[in-house]
TIFI-545858 format. One record per residue (C-alpha): residue number from 1; residue in three letters; x, z, y. Coordinates in steps of 0.02 Angstrom, whole numbers, plus 50000, padded with zeros to 5 digits. Last residue first. Layout:
N
ATOM   nr  rest      u      w      v
ATOM  NUM   Ala      X      Z      Y
...
***
This chain:
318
ATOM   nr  rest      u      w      v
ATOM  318   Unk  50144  54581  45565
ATOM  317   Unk  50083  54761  45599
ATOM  316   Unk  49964  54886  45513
ATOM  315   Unk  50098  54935  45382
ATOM  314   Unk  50032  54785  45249
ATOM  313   Unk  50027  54683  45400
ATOM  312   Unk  50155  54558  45304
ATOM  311   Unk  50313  54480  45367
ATOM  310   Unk  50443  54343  45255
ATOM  309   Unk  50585  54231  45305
ATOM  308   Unk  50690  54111  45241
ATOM  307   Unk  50636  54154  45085
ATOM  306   Unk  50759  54029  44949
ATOM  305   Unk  50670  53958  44802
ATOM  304   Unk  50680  53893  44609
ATOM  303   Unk  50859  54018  44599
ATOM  302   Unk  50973  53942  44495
ATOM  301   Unk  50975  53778  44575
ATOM  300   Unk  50890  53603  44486
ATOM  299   Unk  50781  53592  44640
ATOM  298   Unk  50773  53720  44776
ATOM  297   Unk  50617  53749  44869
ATOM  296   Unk  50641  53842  45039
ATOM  295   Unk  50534  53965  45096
ATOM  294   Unk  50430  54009  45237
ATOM  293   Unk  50357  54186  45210
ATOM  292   Unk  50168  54239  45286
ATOM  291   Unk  50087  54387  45227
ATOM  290   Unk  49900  54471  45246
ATOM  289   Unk  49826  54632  45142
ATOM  288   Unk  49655  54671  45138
ATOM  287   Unk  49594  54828  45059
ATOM  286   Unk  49424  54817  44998
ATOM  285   Unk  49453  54931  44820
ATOM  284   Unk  49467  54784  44721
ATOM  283   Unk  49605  54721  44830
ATOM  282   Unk  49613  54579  44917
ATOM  281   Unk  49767  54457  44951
ATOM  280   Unk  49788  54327  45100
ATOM  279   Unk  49938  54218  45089
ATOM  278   Unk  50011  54105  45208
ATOM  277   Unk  50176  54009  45127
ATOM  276   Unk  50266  53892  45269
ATOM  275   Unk  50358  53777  45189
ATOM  274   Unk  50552  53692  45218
ATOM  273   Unk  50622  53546  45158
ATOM  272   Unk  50529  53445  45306
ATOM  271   Unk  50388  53332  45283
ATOM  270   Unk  50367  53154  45343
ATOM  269   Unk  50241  53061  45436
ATOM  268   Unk  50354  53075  45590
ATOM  267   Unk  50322  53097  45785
ATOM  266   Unk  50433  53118  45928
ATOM  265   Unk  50462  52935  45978
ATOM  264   Unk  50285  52892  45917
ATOM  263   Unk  50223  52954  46097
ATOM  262   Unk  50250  52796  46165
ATOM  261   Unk  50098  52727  46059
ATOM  260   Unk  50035  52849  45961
ATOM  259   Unk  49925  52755  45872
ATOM  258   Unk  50030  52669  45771
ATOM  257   Unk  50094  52837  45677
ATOM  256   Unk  49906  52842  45644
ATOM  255   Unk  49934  52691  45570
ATOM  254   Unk  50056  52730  45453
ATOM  253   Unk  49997  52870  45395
ATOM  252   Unk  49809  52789  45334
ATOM  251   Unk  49873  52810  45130
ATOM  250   Unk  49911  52996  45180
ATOM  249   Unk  49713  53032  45210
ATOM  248   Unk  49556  52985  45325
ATOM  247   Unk  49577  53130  45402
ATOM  246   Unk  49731  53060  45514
ATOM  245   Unk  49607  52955  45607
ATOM  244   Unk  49505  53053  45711
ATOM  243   Unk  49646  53183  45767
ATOM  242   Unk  49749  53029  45808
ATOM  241   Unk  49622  52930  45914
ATOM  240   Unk  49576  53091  46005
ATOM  239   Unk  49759  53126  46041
ATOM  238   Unk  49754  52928  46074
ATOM  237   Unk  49638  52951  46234
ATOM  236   Unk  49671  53112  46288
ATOM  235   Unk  49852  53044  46332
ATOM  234   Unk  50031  53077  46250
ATOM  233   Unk  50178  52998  46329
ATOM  232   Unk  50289  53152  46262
ATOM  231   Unk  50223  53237  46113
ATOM  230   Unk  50130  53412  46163
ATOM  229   Unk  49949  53341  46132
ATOM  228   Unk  50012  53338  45926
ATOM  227   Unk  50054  53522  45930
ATOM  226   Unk  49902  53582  46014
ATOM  225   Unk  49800  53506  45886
ATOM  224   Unk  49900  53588  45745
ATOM  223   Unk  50012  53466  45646
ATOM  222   Unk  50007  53401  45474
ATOM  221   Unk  49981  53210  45495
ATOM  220   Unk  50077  53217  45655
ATOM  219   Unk  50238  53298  45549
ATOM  218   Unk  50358  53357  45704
ATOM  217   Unk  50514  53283  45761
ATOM  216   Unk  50690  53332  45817
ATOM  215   Unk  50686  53401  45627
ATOM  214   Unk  50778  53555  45554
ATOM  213   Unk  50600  53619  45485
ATOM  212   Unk  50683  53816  45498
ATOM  211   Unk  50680  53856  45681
ATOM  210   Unk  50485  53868  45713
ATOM  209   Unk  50369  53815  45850
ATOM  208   Unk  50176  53824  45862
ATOM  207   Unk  50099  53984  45800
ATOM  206   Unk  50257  54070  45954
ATOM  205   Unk  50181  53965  46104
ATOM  204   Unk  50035  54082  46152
ATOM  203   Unk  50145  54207  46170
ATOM  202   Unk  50301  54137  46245
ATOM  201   Unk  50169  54088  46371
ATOM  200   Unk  50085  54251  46393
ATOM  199   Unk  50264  54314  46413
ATOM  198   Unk  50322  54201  46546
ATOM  197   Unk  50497  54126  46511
ATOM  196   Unk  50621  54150  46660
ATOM  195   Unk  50772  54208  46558
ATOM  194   Unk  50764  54201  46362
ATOM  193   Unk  50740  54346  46276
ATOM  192   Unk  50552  54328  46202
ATOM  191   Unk  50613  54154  46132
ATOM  190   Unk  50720  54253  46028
ATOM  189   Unk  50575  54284  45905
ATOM  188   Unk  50583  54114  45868
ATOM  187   Unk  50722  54154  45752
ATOM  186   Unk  50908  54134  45734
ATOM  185   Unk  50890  54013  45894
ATOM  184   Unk  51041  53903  45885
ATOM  183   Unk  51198  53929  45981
ATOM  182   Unk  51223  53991  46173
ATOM  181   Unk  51169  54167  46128
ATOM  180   Unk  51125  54168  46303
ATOM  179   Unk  51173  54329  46400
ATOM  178   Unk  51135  54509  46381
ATOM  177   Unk  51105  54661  46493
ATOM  176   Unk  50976  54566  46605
ATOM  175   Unk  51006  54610  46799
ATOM  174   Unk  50941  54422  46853
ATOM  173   Unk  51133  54365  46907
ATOM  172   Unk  51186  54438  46738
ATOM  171   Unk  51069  54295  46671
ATOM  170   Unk  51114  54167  46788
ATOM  169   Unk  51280  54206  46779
ATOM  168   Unk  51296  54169  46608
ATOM  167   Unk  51198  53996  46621
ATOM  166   Unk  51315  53958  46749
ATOM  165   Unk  51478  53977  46661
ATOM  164   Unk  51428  53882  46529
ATOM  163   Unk  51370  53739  46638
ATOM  162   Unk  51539  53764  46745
ATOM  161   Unk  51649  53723  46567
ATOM  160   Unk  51555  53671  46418
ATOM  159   Unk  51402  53709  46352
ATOM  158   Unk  51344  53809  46195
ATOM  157   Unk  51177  53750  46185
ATOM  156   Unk  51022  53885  46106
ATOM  155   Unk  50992  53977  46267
ATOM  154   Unk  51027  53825  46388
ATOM  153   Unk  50919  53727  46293
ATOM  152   Unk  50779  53848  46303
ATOM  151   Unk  50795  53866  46484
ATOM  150   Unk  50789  53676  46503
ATOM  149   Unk  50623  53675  46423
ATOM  148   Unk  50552  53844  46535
ATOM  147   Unk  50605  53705  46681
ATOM  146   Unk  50523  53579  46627
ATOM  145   Unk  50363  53664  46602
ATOM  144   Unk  50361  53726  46783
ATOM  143   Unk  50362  53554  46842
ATOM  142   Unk  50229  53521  46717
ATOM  141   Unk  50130  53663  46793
ATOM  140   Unk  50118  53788  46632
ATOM  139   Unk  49945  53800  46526
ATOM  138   Unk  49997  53797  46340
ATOM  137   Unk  50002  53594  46339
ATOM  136   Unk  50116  53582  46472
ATOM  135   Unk  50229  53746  46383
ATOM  134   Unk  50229  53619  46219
ATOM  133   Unk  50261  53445  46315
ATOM  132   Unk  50424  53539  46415
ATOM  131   Unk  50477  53570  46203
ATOM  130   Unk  50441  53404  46175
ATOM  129   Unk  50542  53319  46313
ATOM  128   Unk  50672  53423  46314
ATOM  127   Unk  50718  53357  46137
ATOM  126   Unk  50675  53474  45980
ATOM  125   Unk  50821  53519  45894
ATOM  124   Unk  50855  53701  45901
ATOM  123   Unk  50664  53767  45949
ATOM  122   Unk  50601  53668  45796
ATOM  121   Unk  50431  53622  45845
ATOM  120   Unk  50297  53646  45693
ATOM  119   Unk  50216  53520  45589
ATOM  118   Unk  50387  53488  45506
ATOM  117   Unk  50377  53668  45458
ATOM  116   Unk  50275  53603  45275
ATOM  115   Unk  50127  53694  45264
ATOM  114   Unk  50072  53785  45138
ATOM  113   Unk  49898  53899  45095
ATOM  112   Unk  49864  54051  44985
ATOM  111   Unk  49702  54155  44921
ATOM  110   Unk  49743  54295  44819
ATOM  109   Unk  49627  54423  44743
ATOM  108   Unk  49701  54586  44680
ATOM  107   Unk  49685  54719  44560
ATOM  106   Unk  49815  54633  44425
ATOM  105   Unk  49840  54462  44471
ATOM  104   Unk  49702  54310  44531
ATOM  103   Unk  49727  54161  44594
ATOM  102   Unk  49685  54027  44738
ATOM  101   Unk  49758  53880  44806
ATOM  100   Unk  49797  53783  44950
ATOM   99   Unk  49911  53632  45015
ATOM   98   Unk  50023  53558  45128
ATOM   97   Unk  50160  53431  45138
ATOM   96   Unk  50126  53369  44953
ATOM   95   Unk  50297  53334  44885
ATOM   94   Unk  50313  53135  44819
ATOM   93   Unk  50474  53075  44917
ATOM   92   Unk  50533  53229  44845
ATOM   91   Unk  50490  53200  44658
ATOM   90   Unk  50351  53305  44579
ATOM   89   Unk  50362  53492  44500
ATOM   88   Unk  50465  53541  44660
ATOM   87   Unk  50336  53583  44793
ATOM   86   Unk  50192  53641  44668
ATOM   85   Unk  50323  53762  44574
ATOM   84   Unk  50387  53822  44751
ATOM   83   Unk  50178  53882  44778
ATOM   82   Unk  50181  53956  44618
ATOM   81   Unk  50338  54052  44654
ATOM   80   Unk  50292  54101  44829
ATOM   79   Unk  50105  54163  44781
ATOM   78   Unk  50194  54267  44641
ATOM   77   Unk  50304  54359  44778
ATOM   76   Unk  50155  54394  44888
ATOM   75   Unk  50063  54483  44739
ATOM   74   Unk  50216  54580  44680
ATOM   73   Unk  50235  54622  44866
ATOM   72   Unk  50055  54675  44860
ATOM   71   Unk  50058  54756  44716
ATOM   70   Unk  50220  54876  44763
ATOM   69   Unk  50136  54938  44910
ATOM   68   Unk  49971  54962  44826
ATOM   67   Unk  50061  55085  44716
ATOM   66   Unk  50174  55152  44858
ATOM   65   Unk  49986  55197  44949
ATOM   64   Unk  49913  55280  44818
ATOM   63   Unk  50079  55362  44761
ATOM   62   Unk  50078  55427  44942
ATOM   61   Unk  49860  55484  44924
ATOM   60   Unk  49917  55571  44768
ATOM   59   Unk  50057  55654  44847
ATOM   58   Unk  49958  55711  44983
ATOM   57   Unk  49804  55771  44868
ATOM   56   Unk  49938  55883  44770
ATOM   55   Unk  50013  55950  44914
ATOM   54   Unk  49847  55993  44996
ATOM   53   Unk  49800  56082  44849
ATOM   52   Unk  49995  56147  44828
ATOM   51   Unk  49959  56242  45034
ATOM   50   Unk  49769  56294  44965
ATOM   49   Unk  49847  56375  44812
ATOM   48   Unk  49967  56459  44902
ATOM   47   Unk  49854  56517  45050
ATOM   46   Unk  49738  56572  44901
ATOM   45   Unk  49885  56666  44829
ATOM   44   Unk  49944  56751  44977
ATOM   43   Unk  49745  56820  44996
ATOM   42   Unk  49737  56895  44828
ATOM   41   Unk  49902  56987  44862
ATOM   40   Unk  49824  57052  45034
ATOM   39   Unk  49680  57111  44931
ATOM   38   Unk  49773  57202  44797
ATOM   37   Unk  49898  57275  44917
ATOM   36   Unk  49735  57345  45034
ATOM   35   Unk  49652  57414  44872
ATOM   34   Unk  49821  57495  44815
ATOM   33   Unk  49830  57574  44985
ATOM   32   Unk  49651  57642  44976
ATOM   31   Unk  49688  57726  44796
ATOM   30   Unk  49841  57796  44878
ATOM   29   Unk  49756  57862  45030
ATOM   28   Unk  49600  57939  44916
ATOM   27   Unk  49704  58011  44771
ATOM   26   Unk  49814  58101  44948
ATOM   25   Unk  49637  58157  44996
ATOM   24   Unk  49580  58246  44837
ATOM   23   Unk  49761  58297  44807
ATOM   22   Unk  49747  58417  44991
ATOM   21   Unk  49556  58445  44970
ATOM   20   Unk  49631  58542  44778
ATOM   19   Unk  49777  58605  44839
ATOM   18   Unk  49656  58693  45007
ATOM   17   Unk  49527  58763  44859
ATOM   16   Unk  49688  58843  44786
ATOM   15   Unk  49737  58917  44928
ATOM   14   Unk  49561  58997  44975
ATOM   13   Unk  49557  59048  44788
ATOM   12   Unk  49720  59143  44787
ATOM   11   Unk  49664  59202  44976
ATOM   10   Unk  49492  59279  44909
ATOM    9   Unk  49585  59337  44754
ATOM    8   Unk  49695  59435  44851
ATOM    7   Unk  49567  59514  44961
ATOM    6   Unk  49459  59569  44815
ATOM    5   Unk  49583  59652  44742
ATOM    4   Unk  49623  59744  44884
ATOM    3   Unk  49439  59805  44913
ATOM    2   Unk  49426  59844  44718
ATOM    1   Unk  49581  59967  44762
***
């Protein structure tokens, strides 16, 4: 009978010991998930925080970048205003044709300079002459010069009849998919289109010719070197002469006009309506910022100015 008793309590004991390993081990799986959720919760949150970090530093860098964004156009748009306020405070006949100031605004420097267009080459009025002068002066073969000049015309001239006609064909004849405008240049970024122009020439010629001064002829008094060597009948001789002379102020216009000889066809003394605003702003923290807008003062108008155009590098291109 003790034998028996024995028996039973070695199995009660035997399953009880086996309950006990079995909830010893489940306690160890569940405390070993909760350890594993814990840590992968952990984790999710530091790839959230990171992801808003990042958020947070690439909002701050945008609102950076909109701020300075917003200055600089405030900047370039105060450099217009005080520039039109030189150009129309005095009578017309008494407008300075160019010009320079500095100022200061907010977190930014400003340095600007204007030039009156006339000391440009309109690409809608200038004669053959002048334009075949430019491309000469640039690098062409005269012969070659001439005929980049007569391409121009026949871009911006609407023609009549068989020279229509041709000017059309020569451009569908060279496999372009457009054809003249056959009116005025809208800009001189059109010069790229037209048919048979080299591209380091259309280049090099763009800082020299505009579309807003309006004016056959350009302002000698005003005008870049390369400019002023352009006019028709113009020899190294008087270019010197003119360059030498036209430092010595307005009241010595007149005769440098003289000096031009044959060349005085294409020249003037005077200013066109438009200007040519370059302004150069920078910021406190070294950022430089460059624009250039020509504009047109207005005189008892609502408005004190008209932008005829405007382009800045504040993007990294002009």
């Amino acid at each position: 009978m003790a034998g028996k008793w024995l028996s039973v309590r070695r199995e009660y004991l035997l399953r009880l010991s086996t309950r006990l390993l079995a909830r010893r081990a489940s306690a160890h799986r569940e405390d070993g998930f909760i350890v594993v959720a814990v840590l992968w919760i952990l984790g999710s949150l530091a790839v959230l925080i990171s992801i808003y970090a990042i958020y947070v530093t690439n909002a701050a860098v945008s609102l950076r970048v909109n701020d300075d964004r917003v200055q600089a156009e405030a900047l370039v748009s105060a450099a217009l205003e005080l520039t039109a306020y030189q150009l129309t405070a005095v009578e017309e006949k008494s407008r300075p044709l160019q010009g320079h100031f500095t100022f200061r605004m907010g977190r930014g420097g400003v340095t600007v300079e204007f030039r009156s267009e006339a000391a440009r080459i309109d690409l809608n009025v200038a004669p053959k002459e002048l334009l075949a002068g430019l491309f000469a002066t640039l690098g062409a073969k005269y012969a070659d010069a001439e005929y980049y000049a007569d391409r121009i015309i026949g871009w911006r001239s609407k023609g009549e009849g068989d020279n229509r006609s041709k000017e059309i064909t020569a451009y569908r004849t060279a496999g372009l998919s457009y054809v003249p405008r056959q009116a005025s240049f809208a800009n001189v970024g059109e010069l790229w289109l037209v048919l048979g122009l080299p591209p380091v020439l259309v280049e090099r010629a763009l800082p020299f010719v505009t579309v807003f001064s309006g004016l056959p002829t350009v302002d000698v008094l005003d005008a870049r070197p390369e400019v002023v060597a352009s006019l028709p009948g113009m020899s190294a001789d008087r270019l010197y002469a003119v360059l030498s002379q036209r430092g010595e102020g307005p009241q010595n216009a007149q005769f440098v006009l003289g000096l031009l000889g044959p060349a005085q066809s294409a020249a003037t003394i005077e200013g066109s309506k438009a200007a040519r605003v370059t302004v150069h702003i920078s910021f406190d923290d070294g950022r430089r910022v460059g624009a250039e807008a020509v504009i047109l003062p207005l005189k008892d108008a609502d408005e004190p100015f008209r932008i005829l155009s405007w382009q800045d590098d504040f993007d990294g291109s002009s």
